[in-house]
GUTOR-594368 format. One record per residue (C-alpha): residue number from 1; x, y, z. Coordinates in steps of 0.001 Angstrom, whole numbers, plus 500000, padded with zeros to 6 digits. Layout:
<rs>
+-----+--------+--------+--------+
: num :      u :      v :      w :
+-----+--------+--------+--------+
: NUM :      X :      Y :      Z :
...
+-----+--------+--------+--------+
</rs>
This chain:
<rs>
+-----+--------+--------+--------+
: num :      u :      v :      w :
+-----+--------+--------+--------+
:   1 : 897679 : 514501 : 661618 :
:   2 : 897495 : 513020 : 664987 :
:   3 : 896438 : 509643 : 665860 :
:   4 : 893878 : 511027 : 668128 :
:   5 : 890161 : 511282 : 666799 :
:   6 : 887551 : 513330 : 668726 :
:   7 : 883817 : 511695 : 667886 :
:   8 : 880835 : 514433 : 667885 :
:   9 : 877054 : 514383 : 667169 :
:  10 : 877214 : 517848 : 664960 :
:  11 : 878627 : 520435 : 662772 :
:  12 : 878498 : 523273 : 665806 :
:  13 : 879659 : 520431 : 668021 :
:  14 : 882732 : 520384 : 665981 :
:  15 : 883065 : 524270 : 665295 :
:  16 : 883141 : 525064 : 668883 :
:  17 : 885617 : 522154 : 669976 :
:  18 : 887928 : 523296 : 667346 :
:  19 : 887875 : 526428 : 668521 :
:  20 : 889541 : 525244 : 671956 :
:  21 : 891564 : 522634 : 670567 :
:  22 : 895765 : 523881 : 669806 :
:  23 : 896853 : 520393 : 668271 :
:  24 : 894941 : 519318 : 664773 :
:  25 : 893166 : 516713 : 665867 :
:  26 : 890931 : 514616 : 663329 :
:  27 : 886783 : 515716 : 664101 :
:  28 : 883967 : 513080 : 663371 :
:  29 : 880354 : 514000 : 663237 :
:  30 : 877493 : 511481 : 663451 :
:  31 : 875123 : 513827 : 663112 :
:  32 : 873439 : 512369 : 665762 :
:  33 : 872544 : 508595 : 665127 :
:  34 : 874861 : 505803 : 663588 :
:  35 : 873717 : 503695 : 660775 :
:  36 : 875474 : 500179 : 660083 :
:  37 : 876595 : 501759 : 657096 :
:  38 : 877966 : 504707 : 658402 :
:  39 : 879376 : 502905 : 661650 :
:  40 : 881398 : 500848 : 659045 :
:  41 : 882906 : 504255 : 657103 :
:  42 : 883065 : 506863 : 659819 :
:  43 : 884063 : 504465 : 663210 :
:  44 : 885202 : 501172 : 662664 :
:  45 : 888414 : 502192 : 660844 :
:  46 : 889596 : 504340 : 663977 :
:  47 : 889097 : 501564 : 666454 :
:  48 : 892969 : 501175 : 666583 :
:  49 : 893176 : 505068 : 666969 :
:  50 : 892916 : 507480 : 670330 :
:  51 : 889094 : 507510 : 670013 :
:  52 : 887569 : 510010 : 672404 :
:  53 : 883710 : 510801 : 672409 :
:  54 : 882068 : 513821 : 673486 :
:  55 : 878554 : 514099 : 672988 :
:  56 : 875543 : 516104 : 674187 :
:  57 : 874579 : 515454 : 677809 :
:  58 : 870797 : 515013 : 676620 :
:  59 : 868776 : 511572 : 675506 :
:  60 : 869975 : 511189 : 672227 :
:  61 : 873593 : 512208 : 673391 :
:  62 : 873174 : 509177 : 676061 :
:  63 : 872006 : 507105 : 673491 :
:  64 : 874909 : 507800 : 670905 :
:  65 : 877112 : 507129 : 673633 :
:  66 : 875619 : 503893 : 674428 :
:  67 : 876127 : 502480 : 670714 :
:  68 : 879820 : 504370 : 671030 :
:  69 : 880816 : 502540 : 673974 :
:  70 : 879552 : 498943 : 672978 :
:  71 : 881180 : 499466 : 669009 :
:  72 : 884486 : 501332 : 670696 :
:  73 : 884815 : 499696 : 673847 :
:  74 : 888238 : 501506 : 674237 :
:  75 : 887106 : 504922 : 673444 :
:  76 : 887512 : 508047 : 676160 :
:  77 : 884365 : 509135 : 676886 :
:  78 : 884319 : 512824 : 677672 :
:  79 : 881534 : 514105 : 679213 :
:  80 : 879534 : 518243 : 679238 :
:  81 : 877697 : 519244 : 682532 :
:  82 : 873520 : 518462 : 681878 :
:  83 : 873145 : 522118 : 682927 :
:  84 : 875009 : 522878 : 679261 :
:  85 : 873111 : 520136 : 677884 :
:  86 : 874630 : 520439 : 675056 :
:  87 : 879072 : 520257 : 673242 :
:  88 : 878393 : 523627 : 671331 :
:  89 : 876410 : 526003 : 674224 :
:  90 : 878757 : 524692 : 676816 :
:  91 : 881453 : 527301 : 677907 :
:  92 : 884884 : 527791 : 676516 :
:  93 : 886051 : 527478 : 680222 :
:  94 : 885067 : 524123 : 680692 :
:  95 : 885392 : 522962 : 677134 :
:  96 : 889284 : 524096 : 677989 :
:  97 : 888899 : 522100 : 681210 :
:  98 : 887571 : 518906 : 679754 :
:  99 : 889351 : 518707 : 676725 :
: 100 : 893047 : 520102 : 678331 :
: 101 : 892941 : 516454 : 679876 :
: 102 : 893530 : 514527 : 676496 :
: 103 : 894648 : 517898 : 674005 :
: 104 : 896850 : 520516 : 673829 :
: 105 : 894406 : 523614 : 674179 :
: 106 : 893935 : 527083 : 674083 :
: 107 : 893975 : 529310 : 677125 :
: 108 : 891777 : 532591 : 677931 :
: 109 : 889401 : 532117 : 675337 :
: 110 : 886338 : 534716 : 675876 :
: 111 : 882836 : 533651 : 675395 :
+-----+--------+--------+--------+
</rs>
């Protein structure tokens, strides 16, 4: 397994990422908020780890982010266009664009 983790709000968040990614990296789902509790399980224990986050580009994507960024202060933040709004409606294109910066990825994926 690699020592990169890839932080996501939700279970089509992850199925479409993985579907881009080449290189097994390690997939974490919030499911959209982050109790103390699960802050302590899912995200503190990766802190040392290649944390990158990619989240929706919408309120509660913003707000995930915020909490990310102040508990991960290291983390990669990767980022969707708002016009996608959201990880899993936003193009294989530029889901190979974004992500090719920090993975190994596939090419010519069709929609």
């Amino acid at each position: 397994m690699s020592d990169k983790i890839l932080i996501v709000e939700g279970k089509s968040d992850r199925k479409r990422v993985k579907q881009v990614l080449k290189e097994q990296v390690e997939i974490i789902c919030t499911y959209g908020t982050l109790s103390d509790e699960k802050l302590e399980e899912l995200i503190l224990p990766v802190e040392e780890l290649d944390v990158y986050i990619f989240v929706d580009a919408d309120e509660s994507g913003e707000k995930l982010r915020k909490q990310l960024k102040h508990e991960l202060p290291n983390a990669t933040h990767l980022y969707t266009e708002k016009e996608y709004g959201q990880v899993e409606t936003t193009p294989f294109h530029y889901l190979t664009e974004v992500l090719g910066e920090h993975f190994q990825v596939e090419e010519n994926l069709n929609e």
